[in-house]
C-alpha positions in Angstrom: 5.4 -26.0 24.9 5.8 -22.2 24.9 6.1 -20.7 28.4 3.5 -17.6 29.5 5.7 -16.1 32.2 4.8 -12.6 30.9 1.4 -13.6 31.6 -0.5 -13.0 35.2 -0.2 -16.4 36.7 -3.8 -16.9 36.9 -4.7 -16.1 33.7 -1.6 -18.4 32.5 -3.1 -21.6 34.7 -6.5 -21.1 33.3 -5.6 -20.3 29.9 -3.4 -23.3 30.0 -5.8 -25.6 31.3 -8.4 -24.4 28.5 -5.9 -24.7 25.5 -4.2 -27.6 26.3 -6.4 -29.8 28.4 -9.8 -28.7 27.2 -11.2 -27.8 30.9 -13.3 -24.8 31.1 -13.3 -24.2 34.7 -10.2 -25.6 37.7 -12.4 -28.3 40.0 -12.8 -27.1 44.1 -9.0 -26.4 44.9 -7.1 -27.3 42.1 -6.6 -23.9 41.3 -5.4 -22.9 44.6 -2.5 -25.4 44.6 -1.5 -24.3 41.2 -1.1 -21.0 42.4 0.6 -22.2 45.4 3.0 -24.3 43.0 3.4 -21.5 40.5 4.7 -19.2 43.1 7.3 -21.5 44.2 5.6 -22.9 47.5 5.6 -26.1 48.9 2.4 -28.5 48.5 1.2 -31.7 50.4 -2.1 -32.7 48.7 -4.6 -35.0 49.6 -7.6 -35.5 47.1 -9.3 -38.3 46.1 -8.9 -40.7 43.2 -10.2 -39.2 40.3 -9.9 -35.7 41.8 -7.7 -34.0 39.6 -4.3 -34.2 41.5 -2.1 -34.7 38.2 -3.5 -31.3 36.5 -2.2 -29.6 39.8 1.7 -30.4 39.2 1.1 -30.6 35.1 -0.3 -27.2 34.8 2.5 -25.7 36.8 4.9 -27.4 35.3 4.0 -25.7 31.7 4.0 -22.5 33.4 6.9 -22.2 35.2 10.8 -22.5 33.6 12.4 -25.6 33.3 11.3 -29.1 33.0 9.3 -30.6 36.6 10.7 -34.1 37.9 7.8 -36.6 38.5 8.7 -38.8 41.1 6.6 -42.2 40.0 6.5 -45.6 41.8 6.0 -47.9 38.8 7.1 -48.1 34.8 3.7 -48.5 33.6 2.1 -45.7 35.1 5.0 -43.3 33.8 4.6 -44.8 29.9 0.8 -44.4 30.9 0.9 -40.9 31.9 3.7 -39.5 29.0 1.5 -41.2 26.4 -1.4 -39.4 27.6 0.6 -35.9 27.7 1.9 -36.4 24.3 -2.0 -36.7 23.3 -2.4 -32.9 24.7 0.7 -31.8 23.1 3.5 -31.7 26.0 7.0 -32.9 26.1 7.0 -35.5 28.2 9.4 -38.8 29.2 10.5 -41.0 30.9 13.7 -42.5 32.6 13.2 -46.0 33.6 14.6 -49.7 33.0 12.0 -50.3 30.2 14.4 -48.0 28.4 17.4 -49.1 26.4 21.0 -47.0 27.1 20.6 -45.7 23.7 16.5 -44.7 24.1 17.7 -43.2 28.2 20.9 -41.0 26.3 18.5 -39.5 24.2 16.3 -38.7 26.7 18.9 -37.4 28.6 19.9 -35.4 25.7 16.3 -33.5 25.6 16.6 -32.7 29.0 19.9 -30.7 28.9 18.3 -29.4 25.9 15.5 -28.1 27.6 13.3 -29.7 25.4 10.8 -31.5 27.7 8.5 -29.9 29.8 8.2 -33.0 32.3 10.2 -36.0 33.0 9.0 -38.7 34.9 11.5 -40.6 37.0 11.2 -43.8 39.6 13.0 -43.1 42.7 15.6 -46.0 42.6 16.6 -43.9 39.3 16.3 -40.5 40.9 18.6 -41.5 43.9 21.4 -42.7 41.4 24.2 -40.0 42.0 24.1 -39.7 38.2 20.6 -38.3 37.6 21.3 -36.0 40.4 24.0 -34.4 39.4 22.1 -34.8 36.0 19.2 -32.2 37.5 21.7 -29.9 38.7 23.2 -28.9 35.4 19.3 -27.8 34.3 16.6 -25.6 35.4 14.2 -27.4 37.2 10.2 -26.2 37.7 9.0 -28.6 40.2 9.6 -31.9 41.6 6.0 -34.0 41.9 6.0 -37.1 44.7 3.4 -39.1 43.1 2.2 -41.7 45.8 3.4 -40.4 48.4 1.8 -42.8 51.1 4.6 -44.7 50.1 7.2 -42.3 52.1 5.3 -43.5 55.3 6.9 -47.1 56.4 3.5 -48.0 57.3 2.0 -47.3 53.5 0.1 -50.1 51.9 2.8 -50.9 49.0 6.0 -49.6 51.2 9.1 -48.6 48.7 12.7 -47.8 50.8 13.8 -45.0 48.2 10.4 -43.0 49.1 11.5 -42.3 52.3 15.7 -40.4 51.3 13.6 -38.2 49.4 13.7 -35.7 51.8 17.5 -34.9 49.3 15.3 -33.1 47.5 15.0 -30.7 50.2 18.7 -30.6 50.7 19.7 -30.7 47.7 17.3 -28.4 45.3 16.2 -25.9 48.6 14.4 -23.6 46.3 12.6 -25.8 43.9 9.3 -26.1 45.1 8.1 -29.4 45.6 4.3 -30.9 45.7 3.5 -34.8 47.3 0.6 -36.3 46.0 -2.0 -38.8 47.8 -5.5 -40.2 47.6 -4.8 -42.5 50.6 -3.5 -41.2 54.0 -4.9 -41.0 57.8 -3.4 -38.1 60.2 -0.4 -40.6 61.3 0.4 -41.0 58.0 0.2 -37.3 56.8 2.4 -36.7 59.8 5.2 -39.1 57.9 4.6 -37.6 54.7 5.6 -34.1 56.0 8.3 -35.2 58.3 9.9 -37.4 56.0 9.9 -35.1 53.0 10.9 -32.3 55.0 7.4 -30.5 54.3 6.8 -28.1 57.2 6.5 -25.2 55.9 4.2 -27.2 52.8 0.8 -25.9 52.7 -1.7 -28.5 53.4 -4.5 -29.0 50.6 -7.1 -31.5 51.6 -10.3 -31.7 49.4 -11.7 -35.0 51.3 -11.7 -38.5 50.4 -15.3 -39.0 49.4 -16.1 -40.1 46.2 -19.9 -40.2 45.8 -20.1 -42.1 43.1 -18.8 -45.1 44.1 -21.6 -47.6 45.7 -19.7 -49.7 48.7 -21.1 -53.2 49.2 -19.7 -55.8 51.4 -21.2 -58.8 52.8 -20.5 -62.4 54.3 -19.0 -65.4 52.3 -21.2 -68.2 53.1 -19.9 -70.5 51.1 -20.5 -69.3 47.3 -18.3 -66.0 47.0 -17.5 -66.8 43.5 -20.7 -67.5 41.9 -22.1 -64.2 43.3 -18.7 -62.4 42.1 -20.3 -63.9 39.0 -23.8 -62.8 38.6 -22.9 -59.7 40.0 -20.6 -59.0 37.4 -23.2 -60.3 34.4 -25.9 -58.6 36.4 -24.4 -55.0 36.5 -21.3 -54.8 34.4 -21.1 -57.3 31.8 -19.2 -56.1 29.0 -17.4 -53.4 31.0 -14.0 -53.4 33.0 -13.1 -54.5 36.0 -10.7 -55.2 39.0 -11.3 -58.5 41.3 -8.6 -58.9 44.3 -7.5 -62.3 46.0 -5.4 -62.7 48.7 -3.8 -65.6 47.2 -1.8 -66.4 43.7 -3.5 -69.3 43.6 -6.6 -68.2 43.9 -5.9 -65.5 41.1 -5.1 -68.1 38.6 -8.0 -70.5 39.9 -10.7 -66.9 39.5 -9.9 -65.8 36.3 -9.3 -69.2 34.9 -13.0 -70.1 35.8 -14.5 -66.8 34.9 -13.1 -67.3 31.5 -14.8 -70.4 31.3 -18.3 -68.4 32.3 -17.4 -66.7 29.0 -16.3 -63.2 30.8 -12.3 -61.5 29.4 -10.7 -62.4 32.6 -6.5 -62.0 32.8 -4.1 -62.9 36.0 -2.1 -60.6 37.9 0.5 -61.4 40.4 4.1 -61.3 41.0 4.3 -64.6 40.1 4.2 -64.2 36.7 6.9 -62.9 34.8 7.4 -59.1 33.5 6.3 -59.9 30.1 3.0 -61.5 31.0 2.5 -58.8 33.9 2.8 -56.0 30.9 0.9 -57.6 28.7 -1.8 -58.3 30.9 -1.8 -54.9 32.2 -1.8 -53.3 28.7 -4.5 -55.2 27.4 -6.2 -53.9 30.5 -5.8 -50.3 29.8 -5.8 -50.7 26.2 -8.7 -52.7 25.3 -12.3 -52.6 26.5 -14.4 -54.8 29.2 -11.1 -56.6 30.2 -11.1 -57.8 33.9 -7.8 -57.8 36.0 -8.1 -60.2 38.6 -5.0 -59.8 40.5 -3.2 -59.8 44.5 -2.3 -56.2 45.3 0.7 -55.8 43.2 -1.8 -54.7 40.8 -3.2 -51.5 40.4 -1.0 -48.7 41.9 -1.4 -45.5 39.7 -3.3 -47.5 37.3 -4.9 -44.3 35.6 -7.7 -46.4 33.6 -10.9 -43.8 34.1 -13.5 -46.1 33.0 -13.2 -49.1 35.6 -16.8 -49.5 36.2 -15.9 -51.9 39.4 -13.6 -53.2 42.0 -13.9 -56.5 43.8 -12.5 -58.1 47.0 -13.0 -61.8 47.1 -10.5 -61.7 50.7 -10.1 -59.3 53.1 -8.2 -56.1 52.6 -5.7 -55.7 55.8 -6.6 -52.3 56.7 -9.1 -49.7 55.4 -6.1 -48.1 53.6 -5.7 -50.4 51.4 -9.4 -51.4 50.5 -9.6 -47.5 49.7 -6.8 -47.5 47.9 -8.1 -50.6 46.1 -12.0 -49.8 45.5 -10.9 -46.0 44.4 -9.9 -47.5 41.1 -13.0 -47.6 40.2 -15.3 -44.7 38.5 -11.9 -42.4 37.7 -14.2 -40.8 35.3 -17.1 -39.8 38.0 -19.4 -42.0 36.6 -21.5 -44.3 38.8 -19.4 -47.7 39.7 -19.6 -50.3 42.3 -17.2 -51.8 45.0 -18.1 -55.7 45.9 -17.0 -57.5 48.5 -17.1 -61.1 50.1 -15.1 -62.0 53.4 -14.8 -64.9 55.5 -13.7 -65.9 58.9 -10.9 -67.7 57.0 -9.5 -64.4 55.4 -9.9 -63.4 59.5 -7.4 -66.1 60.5 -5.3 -65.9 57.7 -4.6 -62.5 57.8 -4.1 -62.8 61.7 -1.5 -65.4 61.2 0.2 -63.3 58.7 1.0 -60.1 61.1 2.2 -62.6 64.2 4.5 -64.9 61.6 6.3 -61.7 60.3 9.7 -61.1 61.1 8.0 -57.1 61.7 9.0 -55.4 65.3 6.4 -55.3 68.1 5.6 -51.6 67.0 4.8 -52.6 63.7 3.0 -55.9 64.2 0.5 -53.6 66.9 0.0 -50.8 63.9 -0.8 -53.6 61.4 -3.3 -55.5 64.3 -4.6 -52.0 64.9 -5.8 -51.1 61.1 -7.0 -54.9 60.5 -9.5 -54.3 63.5 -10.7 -51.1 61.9 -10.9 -53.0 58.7 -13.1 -55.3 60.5 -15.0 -53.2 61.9 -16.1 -51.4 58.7 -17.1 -55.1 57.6 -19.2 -55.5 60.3 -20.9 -52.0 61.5 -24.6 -52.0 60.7 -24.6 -48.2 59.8 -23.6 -46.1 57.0 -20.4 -47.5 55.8 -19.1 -44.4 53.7 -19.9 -42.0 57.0 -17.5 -44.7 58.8 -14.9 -44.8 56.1 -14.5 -41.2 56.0 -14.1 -40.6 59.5 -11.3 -42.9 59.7 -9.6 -40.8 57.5 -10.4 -37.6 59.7 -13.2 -36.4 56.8 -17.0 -36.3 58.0 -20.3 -36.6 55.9 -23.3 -35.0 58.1 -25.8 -37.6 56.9 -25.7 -41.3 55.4 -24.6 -41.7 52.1 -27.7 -43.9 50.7 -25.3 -45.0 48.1 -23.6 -48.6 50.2 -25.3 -51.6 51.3 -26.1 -50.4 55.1 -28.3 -47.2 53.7 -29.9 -49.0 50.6 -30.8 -52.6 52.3 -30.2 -51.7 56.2 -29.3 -54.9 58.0 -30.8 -56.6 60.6 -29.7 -57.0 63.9 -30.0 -59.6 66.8 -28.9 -59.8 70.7 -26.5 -62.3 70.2 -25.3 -62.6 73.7 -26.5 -66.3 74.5 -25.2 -67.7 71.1 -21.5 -65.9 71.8 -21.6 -67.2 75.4 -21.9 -70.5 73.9 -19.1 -70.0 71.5 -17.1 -68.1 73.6 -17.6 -71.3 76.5 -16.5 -73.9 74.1 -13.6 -72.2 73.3 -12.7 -72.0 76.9 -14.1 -76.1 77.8 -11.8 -77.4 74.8 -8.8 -75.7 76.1 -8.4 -72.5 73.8 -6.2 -74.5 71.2 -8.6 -75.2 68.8 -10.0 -74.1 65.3 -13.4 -73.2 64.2 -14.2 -76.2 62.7 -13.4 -78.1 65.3 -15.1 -75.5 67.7 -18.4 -75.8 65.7 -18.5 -79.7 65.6 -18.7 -79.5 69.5 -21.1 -77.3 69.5 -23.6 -79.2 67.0 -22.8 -82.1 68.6 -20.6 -84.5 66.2 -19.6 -87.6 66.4 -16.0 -87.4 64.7 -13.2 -89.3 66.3 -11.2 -86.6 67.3 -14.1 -85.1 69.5 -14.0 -88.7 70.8 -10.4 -89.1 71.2 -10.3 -85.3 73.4 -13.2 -86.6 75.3 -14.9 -83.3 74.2 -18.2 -85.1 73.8 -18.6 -85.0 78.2 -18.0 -81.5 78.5 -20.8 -79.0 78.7 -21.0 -77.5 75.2 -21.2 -80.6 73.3 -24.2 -80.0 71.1 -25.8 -77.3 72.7 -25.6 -75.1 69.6 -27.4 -77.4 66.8 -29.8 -74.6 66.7 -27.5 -72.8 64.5 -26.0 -73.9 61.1 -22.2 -74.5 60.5 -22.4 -71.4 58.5 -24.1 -69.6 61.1 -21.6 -70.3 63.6 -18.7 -69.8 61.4 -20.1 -66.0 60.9 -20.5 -65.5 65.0 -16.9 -66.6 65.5 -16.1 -64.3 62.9 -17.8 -61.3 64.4 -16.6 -62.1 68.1 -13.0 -61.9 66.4 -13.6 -58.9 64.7 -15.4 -57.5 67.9 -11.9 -58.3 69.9 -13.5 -60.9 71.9 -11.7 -64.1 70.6 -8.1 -63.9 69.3 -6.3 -66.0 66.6 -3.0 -68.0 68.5 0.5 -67.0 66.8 2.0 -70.6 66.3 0.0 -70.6 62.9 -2.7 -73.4 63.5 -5.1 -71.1 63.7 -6.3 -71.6 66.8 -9.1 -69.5 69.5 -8.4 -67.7 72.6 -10.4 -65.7 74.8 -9.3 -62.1 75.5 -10.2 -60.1 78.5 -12.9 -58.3 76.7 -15.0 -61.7 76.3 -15.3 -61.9 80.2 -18.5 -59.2 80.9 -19.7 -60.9 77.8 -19.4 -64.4 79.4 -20.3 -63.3 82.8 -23.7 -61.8 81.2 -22.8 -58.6 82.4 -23.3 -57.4 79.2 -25.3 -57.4 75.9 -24.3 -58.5 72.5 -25.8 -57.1 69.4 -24.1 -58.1 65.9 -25.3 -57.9 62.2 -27.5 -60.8 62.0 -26.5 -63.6 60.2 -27.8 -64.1 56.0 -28.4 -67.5 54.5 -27.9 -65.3 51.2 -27.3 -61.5 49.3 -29.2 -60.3 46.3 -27.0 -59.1 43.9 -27.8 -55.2 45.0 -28.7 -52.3 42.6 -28.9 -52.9 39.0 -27.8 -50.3 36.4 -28.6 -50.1 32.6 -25.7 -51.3 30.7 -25.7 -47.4 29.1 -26.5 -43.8 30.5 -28.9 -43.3 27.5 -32.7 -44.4 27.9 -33.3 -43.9 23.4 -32.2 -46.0 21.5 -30.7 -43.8 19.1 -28.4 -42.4 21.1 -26.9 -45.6 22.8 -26.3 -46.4 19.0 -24.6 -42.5 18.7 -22.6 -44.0 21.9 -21.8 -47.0 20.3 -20.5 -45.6 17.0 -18.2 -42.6 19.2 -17.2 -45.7 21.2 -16.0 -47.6 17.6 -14.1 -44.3 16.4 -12.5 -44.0 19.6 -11.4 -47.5 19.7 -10.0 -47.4 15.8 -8.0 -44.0 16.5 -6.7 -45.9 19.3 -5.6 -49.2 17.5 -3.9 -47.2 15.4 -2.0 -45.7 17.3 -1.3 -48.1 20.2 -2.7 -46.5 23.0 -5.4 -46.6 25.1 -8.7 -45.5 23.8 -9.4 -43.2 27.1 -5.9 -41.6 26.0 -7.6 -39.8 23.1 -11.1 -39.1 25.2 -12.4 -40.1 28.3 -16.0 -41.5 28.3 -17.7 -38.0 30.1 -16.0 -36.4 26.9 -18.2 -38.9 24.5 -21.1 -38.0 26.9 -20.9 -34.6 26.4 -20.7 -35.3 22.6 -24.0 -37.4 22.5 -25.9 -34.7 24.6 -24.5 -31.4 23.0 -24.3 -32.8 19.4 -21.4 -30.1 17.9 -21.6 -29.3 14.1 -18.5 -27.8 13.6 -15.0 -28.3 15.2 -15.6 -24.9 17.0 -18.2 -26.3 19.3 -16.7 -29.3 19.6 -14.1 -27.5 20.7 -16.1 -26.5 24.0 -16.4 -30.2 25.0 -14.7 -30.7 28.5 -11.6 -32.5 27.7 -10.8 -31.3 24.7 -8.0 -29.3 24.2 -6.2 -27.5 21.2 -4.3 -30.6 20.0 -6.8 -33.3 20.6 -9.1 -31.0 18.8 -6.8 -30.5 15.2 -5.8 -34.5 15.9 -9.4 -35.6 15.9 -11.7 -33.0 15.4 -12.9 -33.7 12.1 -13.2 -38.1 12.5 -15.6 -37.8 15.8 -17.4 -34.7 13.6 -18.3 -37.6 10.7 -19.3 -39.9 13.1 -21.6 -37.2 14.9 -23.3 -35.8 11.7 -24.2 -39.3 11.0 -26.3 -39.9 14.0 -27.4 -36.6 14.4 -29.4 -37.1 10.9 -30.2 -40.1 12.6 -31.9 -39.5 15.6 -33.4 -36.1 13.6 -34.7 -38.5 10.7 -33.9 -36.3 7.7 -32.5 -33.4 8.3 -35.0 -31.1 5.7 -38.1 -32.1 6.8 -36.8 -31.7 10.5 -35.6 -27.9 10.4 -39.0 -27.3 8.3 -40.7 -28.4 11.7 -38.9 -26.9 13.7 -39.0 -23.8 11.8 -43.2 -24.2 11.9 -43.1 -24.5 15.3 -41.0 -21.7 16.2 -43.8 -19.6 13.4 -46.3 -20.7 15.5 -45.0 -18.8 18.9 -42.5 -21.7 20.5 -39.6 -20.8 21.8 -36.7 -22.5 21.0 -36.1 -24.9 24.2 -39.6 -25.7 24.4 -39.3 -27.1 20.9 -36.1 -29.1 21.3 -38.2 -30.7 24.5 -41.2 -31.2 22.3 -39.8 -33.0 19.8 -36.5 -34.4 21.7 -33.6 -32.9 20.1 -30.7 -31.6 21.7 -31.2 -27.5 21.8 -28.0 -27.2 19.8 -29.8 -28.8 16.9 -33.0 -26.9 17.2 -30.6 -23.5 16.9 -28.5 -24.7 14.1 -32.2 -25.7 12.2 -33.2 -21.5 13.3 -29.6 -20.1 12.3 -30.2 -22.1 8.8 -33.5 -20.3 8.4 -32.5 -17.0 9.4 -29.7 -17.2 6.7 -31.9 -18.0 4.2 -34.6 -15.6 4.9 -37.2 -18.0 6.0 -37.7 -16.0 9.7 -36.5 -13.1 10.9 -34.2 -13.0 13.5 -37.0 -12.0 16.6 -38.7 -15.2 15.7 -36.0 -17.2 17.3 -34.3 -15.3 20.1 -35.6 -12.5 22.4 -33.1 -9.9 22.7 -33.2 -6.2 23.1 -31.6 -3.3 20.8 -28.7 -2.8 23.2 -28.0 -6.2 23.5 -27.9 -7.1 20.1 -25.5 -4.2 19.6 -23.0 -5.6 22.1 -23.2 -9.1 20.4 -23.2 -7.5 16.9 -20.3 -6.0 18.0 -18.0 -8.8 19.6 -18.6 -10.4 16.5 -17.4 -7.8 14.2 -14.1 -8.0 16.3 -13.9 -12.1 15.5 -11.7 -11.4 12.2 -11.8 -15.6 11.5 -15.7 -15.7 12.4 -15.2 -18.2 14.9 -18.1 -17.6 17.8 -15.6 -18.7 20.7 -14.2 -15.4 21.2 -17.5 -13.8 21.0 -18.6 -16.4 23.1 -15.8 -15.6 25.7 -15.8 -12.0 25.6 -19.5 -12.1 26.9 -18.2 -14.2 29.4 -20.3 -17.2 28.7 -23.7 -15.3 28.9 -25.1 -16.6 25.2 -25.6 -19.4 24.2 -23.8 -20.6 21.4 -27.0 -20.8 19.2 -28.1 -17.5 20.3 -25.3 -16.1 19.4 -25.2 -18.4 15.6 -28.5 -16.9 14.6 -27.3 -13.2 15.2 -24.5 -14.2 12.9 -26.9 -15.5 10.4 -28.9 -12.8 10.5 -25.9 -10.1 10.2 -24.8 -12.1 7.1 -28.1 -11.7 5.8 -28.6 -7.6 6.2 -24.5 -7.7 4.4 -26.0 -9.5 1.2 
């Protein structure tokens, strides 16, 4: 791709993001880290999932000389990410494993040639005393830390080579260099910069909300997986998915039985082997309404923008990672949901987990540390997005009304007598026991064991039949989560007290939890489509179809060729001709000559559809217009896009049927100034006019003053 260095750098950056990626317009900040990249500085960015953050190192990267090094933790994202550059027309590889010797010389070869504008390298490979020396016999633009969390040794999926990238630094001193996160509290930011050697880095934080994801998380009481499943059928059958377990075995066992419910449910763990890993994950990203269900080796980088929801069926062990984890869903910016069902089991298991590791003390405390904040957003009874984004240093002035707590607030209970009962048991048998065991005292049983301790003389036998087994199972639950009770660290799993249950015990103080549910409705239900007529959910259908074939085709993902908002915009703007289709956010220069004229078929189709035939409705249109309506009422009159009703006008203006002033009101000098920008358009296309007025006139506007010049030239 042709370098614009004799162009102003802004103009370059927008220009390229217009030609070649088919944005109008930078989102909030993205063009102030481009300019910051462009001009050689240093960048630590923090912006949410879906945010833009590759468009800040890619645009750069065609701007400035040399090829930009992209620094990527796993193969799949790299092959994920060149495919969808070659879509836009860029030079793009990669250097991985997947690669024969042969298929890495030649890629080698292109690099010394200065033939690729990015290469995308894993960090095993870039440390290898070959590629470095490698980079230093070419000009390099930029070097790109996708991930970066993963420098801190406290990140969620924790890779050694992250942290000697600070040699880039030593190494390549005045190649700027840009690190890359959706997921990282101030401790963690601190690591990022230290370990890179980022102090002088300008810091770029655009928040971690994402408002269009709906958070939901509730209590497992006993039927987690038949609500995963209606929730699913109720609010995304059809559509694409991600469901996390803790377990392998409870991987195979979920997506084994949700492929018996009739749902396209795959595995994911490390347990498989590569092959079935990749093919799993490629039918994922490749095919539609697939759901991954998968331990967290899945999903790092996965750039799939149309995952309509992410599951937890365990608990997440920190609030990193369940961010991490739910911000795969609703890439796109679409509404998507986040479900979740945890356990006092998950508690325990978890517990166990941190105190059996080989970890130092220092470690073990961090991990303990972010499990109780994890908890904590479980349990809180208050906005849950206010409460995630505060733990990540971000604020939001008033509830979301978009999770659980806002839509449904829960109730709450003084739980201070039930807890002293729990707590008291815990204490009478000994502190050495489980919560089953724990709960059979309390309700009284008359199992052996409780025979064989003599636990049926002590004080709390069966003083808590008032409460279910599930109800009690939820209180311990919440007096671990509250710090009250602690899991033991020789792996049975059982209860101690902790210094903070004593005020508790000694009634010195109140309890209040979330009170405990015998069950959960399913939560907000969406339409399966954005489209309330009929006709156009068909219109979406049939892009939808095209998409897919051009994707088959080729092997690629279908959002590789457009995303879903593109399609969107397609059903709601209805272009006629490749030059307004070439307006559509997303679609840039190449996309547009590759595809242009197979979505244009498919669109002039439907739009005689939804119009009924097309004769009879530009002749009312044209009557209505006759009879004093301006153009926009009409189109909400008779519910057509306003595109159409201005192509039916521009049609009769060309033909003589009305005169120009019939469908647009513009004055003398006006129409001299469009008149003239369009006398200066020597291919007649309207998006230079169309430009050159800076956006002012609308495209139909502006087609009916051509008509009507090509009328007084006849």
């Amino acid at each position: 791709m042709a370098r614009m260095n004799s162009i102003p750098t802004e103009t370059a950056a927008l220009q390229t993001l217009r030609t070649v990626f088919g944005y109008e317009q930078f989102r909030p900040m993205q063009d102030e880290v481009v300019d910051q990249m462009i001009n050689g500085g240093d960048a630590l960015v923090l912006m949410p999932t879906g945010g833009g953050k590759s468009l800040c190192f890619q645009i750069p990267a065609l701007v400035r000389e040399g090829t930009a090094i992209v620094i990527s933790p796993l193969i799949a994202l790299m092959q994920d990410q060149v495919s969808a550059l070659h879509q836009n027309g860029i030079k793009a590889a990669f250097l991985n494993s997947a690669l024969t010797s042969q298929q890495a010389a030649e890629v080698e070869q292109q690099f010394f040639a200065g033939e690729l504008d990015m290469l995308y390298v894993a960090p095993e490979r870039l440390m290898m005393p070959r590629t470095l020396s490698m980079l230093e016999q070419c000009p390099i633009a930029l070097f790109a830390i996708d991930e970066a969390h993963c420098v801190s040794q406290w990140g969620h999926d924790f890779r050694p080579e992250y942290i000697k990238l600070s040699i880039l630094h030593e190494r390549f001193p005045t190649v700027p260099r840009i690190a890359l996160t959706a997921t990282a509290d101030e401790a963690t930011r601190k690591e990022i910069i230290e370990r890179l050697a980022l102090d002088d880095a300008k810091i770029f934080n655009n928040g971690f909300d994402r408002p269009n994801i709906q958070y939901r998380i509730s209590e497992n009481s006993g039927n987690a997986r038949d609500q995963l499943y209606r929730f699913i059928r109720n609010e995304h059958d059809g559509e694409a998915g991600i469901v996390y377990c803790l377990s392998r075995k409870r991987v195979d066992d979920t997506a084994a039985w949700l492929s018996r419910k009739g749902l396209r449910a795959l595995p994911y763990h490390a347990g498989h082997n590569n092959d079935v890993r990749q093919q799993h994950q490629e039918r994922f990203l490749r095919e539609e309404g697939i759901i991954i269900v998968a331990t967290i080796a899945f999903g790092m980088g996965i750039d799939k923008p149309d995952v309509r929801f992410v599951a937890h069926l365990n608990l997440p062990k920190s609030i990193e990672a369940y961010y991490q984890e739910t911000g795969r869903a609703g890439r796109d910016g679409r509404p998507s949901n986040t479900w979740m069902s945890y356990g006092l089991q998950d508690v325990i298991t978890l517990r166990q987990m941190q105190e059996s590791s080989n970890a130092n003390e220092t470690f073990k405390r961090t991990e303990r540390h972010k499990l109780d904040a994890m908890l904590g957003l479980c349990e809180l009874t208050t906005c849950r997005r206010q409460a995630l984004l505060r733990y990540f240093g971000d604020t939001l002035d008033e509830p979301c009304g978009n999770c659980d707590n806002c839509l449904t607030p829960p109730e709450t209970w003084d739980a201070t007598v039930a807890a002293q009962k729990a707590l008291s048991c815990v204490h009478r048998t000994g502190q050495r026991f489980g919560v089953n065991y724990l709960i059979d005292v309390l309700r009284g049983s008359d199992a052996d064991r409780i025979k064989q301790f003599t636990h049926d003389k002590i004080s709390t036998y069966g003083i808590g039949k008032e409460h279910t087994a599930v109800e009690w199972r939820t209180l311990y639950r919440q007096l671990i989560s509250h710090g009250l009770l602690s899991v033991d660290i020789d792996g049975h799993g059982g209860l101690r007290l902790t210094n903070e249950s004593r005020p508790v015990l000694r009634g010195e103080t109140q309890l209040h939890l979330r009170k405990m549910t015998k069950k959960h409705s399913a939560g907000k239900q969406r339409s399966k489509t954005p489209f309330g007529k009929a006709a156009d959910s068909r219109f979406w259908d049939a892009l939808r179809d095209k998409r897919k074939q051009l994707a088959t085709e080729q092997g690629i993902a279908a959002y590789m060729i457009f995303h879903d908002a593109t399609l969107m915009e397609m059903v709601d703007r209805r272009p006629q001709t490749l030059d307004q289709l070439g307006l559509i956010s997303g679609i840039g220069a190449k996309k547009l000559e590759a595809y242009g004229k197979e979505f244009l078929s498919v669109i002039v189709e439907y739009e005689s559809e939804a119009s009924g035939d097309v004769n009879d409705s530009a002749a009312e249109s044209i009557k209505l217009v006759c009879n004093g309506m301006k153009p926009l009422e009409i189109a909400h009159k008779r519910d057509l896009t306003l595109n159409t009703v201005y192509t039916h006008l521009a049609n009769a203006i060309a033909q003589s049927e009305i005169e120009l002033k019939d469908a647009v009101e513009l004055d003398e000098k006006t129409l001299k100034l469009i008149r003239f920008e369009i006398e200066q358009s020597d291919d007649g296309k309207l998006k230079p006019v169309f430009d050159a007025l800076a956006g002012e006139f609308d495209y139909g506007v502006l087609r009916c003053v051509k008509s009507d010049m090509t009328v007084g030239n006849n």
